[in-house]
C-alpha positions in Angstrom: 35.5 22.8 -111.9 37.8 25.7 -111.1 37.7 28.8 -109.3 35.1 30.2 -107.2 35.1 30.6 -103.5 32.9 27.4 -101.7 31.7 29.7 -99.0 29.9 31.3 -101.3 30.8 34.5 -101.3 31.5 36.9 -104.6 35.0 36.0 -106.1 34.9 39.5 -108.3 34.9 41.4 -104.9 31.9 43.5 -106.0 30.0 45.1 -103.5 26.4 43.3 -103.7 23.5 45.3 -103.4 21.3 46.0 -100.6 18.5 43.6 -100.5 15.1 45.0 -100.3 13.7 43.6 -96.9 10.5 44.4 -94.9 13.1 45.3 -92.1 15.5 47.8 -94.4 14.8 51.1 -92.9 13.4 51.9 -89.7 12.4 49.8 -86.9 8.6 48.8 -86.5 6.9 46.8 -84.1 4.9 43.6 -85.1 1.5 42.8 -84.8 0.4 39.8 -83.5 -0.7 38.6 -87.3 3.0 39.6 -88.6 4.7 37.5 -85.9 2.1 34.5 -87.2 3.3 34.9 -90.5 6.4 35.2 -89.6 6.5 31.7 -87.5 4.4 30.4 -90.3 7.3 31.8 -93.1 10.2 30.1 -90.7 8.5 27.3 -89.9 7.6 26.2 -93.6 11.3 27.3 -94.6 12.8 24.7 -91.6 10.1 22.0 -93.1 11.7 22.4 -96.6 15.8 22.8 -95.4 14.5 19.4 -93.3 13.5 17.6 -97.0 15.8 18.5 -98.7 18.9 17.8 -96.5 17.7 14.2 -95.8 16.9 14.1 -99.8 20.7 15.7 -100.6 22.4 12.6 -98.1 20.4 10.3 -99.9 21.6 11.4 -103.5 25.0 11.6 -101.8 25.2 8.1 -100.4 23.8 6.5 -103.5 26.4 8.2 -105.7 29.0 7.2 -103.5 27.3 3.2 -103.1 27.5 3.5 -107.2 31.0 4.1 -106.7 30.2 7.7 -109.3 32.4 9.8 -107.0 34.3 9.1 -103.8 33.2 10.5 -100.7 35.1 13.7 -99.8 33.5 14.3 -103.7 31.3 17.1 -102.3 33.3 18.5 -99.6 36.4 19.1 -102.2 34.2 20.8 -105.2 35.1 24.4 -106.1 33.0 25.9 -108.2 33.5 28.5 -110.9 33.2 31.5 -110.5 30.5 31.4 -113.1 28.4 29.0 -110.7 29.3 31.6 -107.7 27.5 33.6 -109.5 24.4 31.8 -110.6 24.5 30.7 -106.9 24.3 34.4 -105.2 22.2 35.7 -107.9 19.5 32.4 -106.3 20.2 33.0 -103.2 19.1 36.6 -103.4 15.9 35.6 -105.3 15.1 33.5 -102.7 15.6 36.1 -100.0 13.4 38.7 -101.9 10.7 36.5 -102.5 10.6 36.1 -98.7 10.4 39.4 -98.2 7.7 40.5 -100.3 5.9 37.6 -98.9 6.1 39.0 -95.6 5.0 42.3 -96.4 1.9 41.1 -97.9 -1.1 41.7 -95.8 
């Protein structure tokens, strides 16, 4: 694959768009049931990172065991600018959802 910046961040140099966050705007304290769903949101999110890294170094090793790729495979892939931006475009979905989730009362 060619092009595309691994960091993630846009190629086209486009400013993105604000995401809409329960903190955009003005400050506001937290009740003692937002900071529990808060913890609960974070907590949950940790749980899931936790699976899937240990799930992503198993794929990893087993592709390199099966000799499919070498090992500095995943550390050297650039991908196109194309996958950039299917990957900001997730990654913004993902944030959103969280957001809304935390507003909910």
């Amino acid at each position: 694959m060619t092009g595309g910046d691994p960091s993630g961040r846009d190629p086209s140099g486009a400013v993105p768009r604000p995401i809409n966050a329960a903190t955009s705007g003005q400050d506001q304290l937290l009740s003692a049931v937002d900071v529990s769903q808060l913890v609960a949101v974070t907590l949950r999110l940790a749980m899931e990172v936790g699976a899937l890294r240990e799930r992503l170094r198993t794929h990893e090793a087993l592709l390199v065991q099966q000799g499919v790729w070498p090992e500095a495979a995943v550390e050297s892939f650039a991908p196109s600018t194309e996958e950039v931006q299917q990957r900001l475009a997730e990654h913004r979905d993902l944030i959103e959802a969280l957001a809304r989730d935390l507003q909910r009362r």
